[in-house]
VMD Tcl script that draws the C-alpha trace (Angstrom):
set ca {
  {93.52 -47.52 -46.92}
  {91.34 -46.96 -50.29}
  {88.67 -45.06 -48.19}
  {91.83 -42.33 -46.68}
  {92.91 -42.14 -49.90}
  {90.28 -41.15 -51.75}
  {89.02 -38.84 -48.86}
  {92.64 -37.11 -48.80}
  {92.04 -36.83 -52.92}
  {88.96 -35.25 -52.53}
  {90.08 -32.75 -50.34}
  {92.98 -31.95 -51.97}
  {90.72 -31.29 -55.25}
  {88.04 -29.31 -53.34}
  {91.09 -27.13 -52.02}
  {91.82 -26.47 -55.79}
  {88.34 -25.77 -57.37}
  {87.84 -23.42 -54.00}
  {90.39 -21.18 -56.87}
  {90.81 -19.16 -53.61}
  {92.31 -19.05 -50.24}
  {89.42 -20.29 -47.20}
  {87.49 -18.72 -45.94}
  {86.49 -16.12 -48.65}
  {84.52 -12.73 -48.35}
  {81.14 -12.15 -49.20}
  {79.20 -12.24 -52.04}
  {81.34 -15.30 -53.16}
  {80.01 -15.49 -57.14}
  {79.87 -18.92 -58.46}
  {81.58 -18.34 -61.55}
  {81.69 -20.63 -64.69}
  {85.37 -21.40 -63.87}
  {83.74 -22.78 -60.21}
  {81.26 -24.96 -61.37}
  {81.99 -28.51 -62.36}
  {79.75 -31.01 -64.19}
  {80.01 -34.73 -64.15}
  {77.45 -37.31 -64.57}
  {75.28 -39.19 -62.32}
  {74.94 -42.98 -61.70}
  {71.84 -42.49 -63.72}
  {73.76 -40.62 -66.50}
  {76.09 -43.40 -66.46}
  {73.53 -46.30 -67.11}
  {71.87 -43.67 -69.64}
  {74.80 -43.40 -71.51}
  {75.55 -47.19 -71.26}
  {72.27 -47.70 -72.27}
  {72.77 -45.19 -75.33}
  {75.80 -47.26 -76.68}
  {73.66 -50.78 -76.57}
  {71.26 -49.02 -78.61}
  {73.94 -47.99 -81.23}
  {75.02 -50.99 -81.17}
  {71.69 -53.01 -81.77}
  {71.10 -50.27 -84.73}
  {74.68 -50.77 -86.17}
  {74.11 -54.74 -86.11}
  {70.93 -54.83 -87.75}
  {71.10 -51.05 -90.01}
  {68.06 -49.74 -88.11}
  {67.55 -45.95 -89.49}
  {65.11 -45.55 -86.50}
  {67.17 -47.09 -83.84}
  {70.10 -44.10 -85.07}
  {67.14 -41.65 -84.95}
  {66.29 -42.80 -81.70}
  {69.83 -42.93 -80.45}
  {70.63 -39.51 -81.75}
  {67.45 -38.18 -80.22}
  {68.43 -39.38 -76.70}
  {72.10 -38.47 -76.55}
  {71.08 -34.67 -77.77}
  {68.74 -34.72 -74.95}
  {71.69 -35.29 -73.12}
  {73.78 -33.09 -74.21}
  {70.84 -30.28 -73.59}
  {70.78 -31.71 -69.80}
  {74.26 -30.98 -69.38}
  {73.96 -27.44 -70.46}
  {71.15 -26.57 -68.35}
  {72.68 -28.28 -65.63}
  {75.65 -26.01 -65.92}
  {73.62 -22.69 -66.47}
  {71.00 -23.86 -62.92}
  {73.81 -23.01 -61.01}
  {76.73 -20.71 -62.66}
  {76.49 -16.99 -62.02}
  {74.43 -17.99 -58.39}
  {75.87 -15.91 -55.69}
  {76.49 -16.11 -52.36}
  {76.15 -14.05 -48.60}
  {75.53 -14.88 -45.18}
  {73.94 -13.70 -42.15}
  {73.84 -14.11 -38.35}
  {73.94 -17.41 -36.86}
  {72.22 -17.33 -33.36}
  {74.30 -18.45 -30.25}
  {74.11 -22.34 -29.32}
  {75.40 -24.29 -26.37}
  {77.77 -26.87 -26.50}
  {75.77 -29.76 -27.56}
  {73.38 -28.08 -29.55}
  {72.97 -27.58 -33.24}
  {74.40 -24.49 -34.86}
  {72.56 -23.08 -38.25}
  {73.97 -21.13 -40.56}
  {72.43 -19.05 -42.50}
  {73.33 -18.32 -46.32}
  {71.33 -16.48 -48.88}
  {71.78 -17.35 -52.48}
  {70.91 -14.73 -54.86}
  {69.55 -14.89 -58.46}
  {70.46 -11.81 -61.05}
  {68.73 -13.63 -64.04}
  {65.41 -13.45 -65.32}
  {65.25 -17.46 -65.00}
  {64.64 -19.47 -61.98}
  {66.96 -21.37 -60.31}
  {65.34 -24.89 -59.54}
  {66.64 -27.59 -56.72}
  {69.72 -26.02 -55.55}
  {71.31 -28.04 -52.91}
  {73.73 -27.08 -49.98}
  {75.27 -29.45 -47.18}
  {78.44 -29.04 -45.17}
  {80.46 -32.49 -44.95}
  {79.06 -35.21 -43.47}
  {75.70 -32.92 -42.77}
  {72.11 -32.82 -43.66}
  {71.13 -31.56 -47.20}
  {68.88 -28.34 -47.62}
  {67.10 -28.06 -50.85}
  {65.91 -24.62 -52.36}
  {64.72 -23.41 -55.33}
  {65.62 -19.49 -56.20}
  {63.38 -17.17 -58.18}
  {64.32 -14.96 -60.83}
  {66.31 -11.86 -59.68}
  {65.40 -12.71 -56.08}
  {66.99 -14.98 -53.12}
  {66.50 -17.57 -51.37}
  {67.92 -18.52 -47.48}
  {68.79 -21.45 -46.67}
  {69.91 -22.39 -43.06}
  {72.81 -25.54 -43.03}
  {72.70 -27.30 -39.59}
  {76.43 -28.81 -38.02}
  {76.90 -29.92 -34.28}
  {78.41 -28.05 -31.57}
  {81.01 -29.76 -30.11}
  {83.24 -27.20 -28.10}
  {82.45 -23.62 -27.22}
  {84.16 -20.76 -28.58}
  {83.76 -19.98 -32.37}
  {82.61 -22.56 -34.42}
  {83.90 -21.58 -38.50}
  {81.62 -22.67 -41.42}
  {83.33 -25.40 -42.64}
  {83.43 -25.61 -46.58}
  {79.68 -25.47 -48.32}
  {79.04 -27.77 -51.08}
  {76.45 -26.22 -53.72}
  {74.93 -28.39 -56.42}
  {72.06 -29.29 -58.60}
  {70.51 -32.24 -60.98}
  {68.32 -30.74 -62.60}
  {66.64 -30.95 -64.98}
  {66.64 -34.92 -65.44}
  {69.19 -35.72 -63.16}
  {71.61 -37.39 -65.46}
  {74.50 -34.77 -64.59}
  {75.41 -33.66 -61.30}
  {77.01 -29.33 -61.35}
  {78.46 -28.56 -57.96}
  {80.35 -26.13 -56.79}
  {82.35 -25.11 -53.47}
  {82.41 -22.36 -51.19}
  {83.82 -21.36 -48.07}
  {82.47 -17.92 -46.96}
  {84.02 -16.36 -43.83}
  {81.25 -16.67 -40.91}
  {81.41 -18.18 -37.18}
  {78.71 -19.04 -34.58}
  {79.56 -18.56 -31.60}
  {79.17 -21.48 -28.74}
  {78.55 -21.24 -25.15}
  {79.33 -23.74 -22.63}
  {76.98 -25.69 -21.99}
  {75.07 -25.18 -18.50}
  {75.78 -27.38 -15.32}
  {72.61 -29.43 -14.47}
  {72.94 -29.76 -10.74}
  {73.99 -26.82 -8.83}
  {72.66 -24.72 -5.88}
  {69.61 -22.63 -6.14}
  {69.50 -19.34 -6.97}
  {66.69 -18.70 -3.91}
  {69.75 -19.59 -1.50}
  {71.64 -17.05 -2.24}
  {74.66 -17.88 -0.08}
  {77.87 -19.32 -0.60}
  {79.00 -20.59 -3.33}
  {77.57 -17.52 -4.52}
  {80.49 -14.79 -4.00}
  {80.09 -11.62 -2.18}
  {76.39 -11.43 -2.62}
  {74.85 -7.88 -1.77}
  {71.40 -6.43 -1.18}
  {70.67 -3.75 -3.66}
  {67.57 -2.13 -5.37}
  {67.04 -2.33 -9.37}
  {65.73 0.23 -11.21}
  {62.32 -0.65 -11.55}
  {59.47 1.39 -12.27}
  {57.15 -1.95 -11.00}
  {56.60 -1.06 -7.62}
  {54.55 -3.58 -5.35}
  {54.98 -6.10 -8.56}
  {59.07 -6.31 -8.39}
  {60.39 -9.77 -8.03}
  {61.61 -10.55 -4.43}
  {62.91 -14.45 -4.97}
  {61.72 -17.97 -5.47}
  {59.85 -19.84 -2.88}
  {58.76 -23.78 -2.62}
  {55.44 -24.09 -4.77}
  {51.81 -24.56 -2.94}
  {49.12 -25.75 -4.49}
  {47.20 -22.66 -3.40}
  {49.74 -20.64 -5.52}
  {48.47 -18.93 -8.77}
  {49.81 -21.19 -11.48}
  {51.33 -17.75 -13.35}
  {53.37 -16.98 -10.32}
  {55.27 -20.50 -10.86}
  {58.93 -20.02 -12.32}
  {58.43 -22.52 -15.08}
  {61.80 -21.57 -16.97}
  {63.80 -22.69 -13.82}
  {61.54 -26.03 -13.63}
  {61.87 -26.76 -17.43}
  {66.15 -26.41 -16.96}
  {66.15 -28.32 -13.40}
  {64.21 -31.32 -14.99}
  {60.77 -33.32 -13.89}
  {62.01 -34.63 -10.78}
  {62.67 -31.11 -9.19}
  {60.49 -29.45 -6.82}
  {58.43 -26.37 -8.88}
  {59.06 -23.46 -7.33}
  {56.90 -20.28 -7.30}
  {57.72 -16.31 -7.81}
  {57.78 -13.97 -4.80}
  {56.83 -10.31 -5.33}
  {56.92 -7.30 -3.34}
  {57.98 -3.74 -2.95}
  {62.17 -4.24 -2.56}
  {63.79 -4.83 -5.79}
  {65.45 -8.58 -5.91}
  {69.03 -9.49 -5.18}
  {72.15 -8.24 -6.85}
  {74.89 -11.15 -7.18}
  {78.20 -11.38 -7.86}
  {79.21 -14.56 -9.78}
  {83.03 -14.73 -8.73}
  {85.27 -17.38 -10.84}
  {87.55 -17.32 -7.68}
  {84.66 -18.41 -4.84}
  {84.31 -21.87 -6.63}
  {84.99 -25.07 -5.00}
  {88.66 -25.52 -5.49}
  {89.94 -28.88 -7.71}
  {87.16 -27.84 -10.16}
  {88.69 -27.77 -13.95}
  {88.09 -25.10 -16.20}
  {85.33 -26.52 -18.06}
  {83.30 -27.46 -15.32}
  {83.25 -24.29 -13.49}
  {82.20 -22.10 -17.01}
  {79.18 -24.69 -16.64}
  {78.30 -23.65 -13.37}
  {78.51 -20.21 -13.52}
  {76.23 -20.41 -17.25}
  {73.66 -22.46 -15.51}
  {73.86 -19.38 -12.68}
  {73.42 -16.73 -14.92}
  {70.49 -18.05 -17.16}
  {69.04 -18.69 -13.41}
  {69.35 -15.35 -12.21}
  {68.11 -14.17 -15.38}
  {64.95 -16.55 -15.38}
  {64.83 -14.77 -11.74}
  {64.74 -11.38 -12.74}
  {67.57 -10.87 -9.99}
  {70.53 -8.47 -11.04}
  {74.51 -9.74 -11.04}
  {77.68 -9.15 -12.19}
  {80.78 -11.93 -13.50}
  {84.09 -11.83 -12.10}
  {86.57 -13.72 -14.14}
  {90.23 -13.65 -13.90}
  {91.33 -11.02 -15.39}
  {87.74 -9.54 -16.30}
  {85.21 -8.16 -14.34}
  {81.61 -7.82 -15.79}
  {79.37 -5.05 -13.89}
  {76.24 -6.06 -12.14}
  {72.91 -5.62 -14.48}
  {70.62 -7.70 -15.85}
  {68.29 -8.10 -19.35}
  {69.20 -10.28 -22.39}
  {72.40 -8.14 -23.44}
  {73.67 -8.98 -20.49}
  {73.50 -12.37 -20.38}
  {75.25 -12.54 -24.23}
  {77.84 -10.49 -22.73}
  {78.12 -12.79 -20.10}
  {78.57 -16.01 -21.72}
  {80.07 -15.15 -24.44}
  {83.17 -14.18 -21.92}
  {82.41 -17.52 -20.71}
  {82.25 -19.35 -24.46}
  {85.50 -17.30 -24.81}
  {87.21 -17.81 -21.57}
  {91.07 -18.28 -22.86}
  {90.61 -18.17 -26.39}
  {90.83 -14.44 -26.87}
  {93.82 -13.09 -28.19}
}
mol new
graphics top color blue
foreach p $ca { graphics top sphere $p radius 0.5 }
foreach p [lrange $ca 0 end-1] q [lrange $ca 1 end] { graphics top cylinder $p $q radius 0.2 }
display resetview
């Protein structure tokens, strides 16, 4: 009961000292109205410590022990300030997250940026819950920092609110700060691990075709996957397709000749009925990054989409990302 009520607290004052609505639009500037300062556990026993010095000079009139007490809590007071000034004025941009699969770990990546002509020393970033990245930024420069969260789901994953703060120098006060800049990765679903081969191209791959790519490769274009021999030239073996398939599948080896390879058609509607939704996006991600690995040529037929037959990396981000997104688009 304590624990949800201080969690609901906490989020109800990081909602506040946001000071805007989430998510925000870059640069976010981490103004002195956005940074807060408290002190540390350390800071605490510091200042505790502080006060049983004060008191030890009161009791016995010790001119040095005031000295000495008025030394230390100024040196506090200076920490506080320099604290404050490490991270005010910082600001704040993003850039591209690469694609993940479900399962993996997205990164995000955020650049801080320095204006002043001092350095900005042991920034640190986390999202909730989350690994903490540590950076330092030099003066009127930036530094990049890339904040790690799990992907759970495909589709667009938001950056959830960033926490930004500092100790330094002494670590006796803690300045934060929050953000909550507007960026997304984007997930794909994650790819079946047991399905057919690509080399038997037959049902349940739909309304498969021979054509010709354009290739300018002649006598080296790829013509399909075979079962490996040990006479076979260890750089003709399709070690992509073994790494995905596992250890306990049989290697199989490259086949080249003077036809281009196979164009498919992956066709949403040729599945094995009583399959759900998620299960079938698997299948048909583990078939493109297959045919890809393959150099063979397809196409994705989705209800209510139809992607045309090519092949190359752009294609296969178009095509999963129409699978990541597969009835979440608006």
């Amino acid at each position: 009961m304590l624990a949800t009520l201080r969690g609901t607290l906490k989020e109800r004052f990081a909602a506040w000292a946001l000071r805007t609505r989430s998510p925000e639009p870059v640069p976010i500037v981490l103004t002195q109205r956005r940074v807060y300062v408290l002190p540390t556990r350390g800071g605490l026993l510091y200042a505790l410590s502080l006060l049983v010095l004060l008191v030890g000079a009161i009791n016995y009139s010790l001119s040095l022990g005031y000295g000495l007490v008025f030394l230390l809590g100024g040196l506090g007071i200076v920490a506080i300030l320099h604290s404050f000034r490490n991270l005010a004025g910082t600001s704040l941009t993003v850039g591209a997250p690469a694609p993940v699969f479900v399962g993996d770990t997205a990164r995000f990546p955020l650049i801080l940026h320095n204006a002043d002509a001092r350095e900005r020393r042991l920034l640190r970033l986390f999202l909730p819950g989350q690994a903490v990245e540590t950076t330092d930024v030099p003066p009127q420069g930036s530094a990049r920092a890339l904040l790690p969260l799990p992907a759970t789901r495909r589709g667009w994953l938001a950056l959830p609110r960033v926490t930004i703060e500092t100790v330094w120098p002494l670590g006796l006060v803690r300045s934060w700060s929050y953000a909550a800049p507007a960026l997304a990765c984007l997930v794909y679903p994650r790819p079946a691990s047991a399905v057919p081969m690509l080399e038997n191209a037959t049902p349940p791959f739909a309304n498969q075709q021979n054509s010709r790519l354009s290739s300018d490769s002649g006598d080296e274009d790829f013509a399909g996957l075979r079962r490996h021999q040990t006479s076979d030239p260890p750089h003709h073996v399709a070690w992509k397709t073994a790494a995905r398939l596992g250890p306990d599948a049989a290697l199989q080896t490259k086949q080249f000749s003077g036809t281009a390879a196979q164009a498919l058609w992956f066709d949403w509607a040729q599945l094995p009925h009583g399959l759900d939704v998620e299960t079938r996006l698997a299948i048909l991600a583990r078939w493109v990054l297959d045919a890809e690995d393959a150099g063979l040529s397809w196409g994705l037929r989705l209800p209510g989409r139809a992607i045309p037959q090519a092949h190359g990396p752009a294609h296969v981000h178009a095509c999963l990302k129409a699978l990541a997104l597969y009835g979440e688009e608006t």
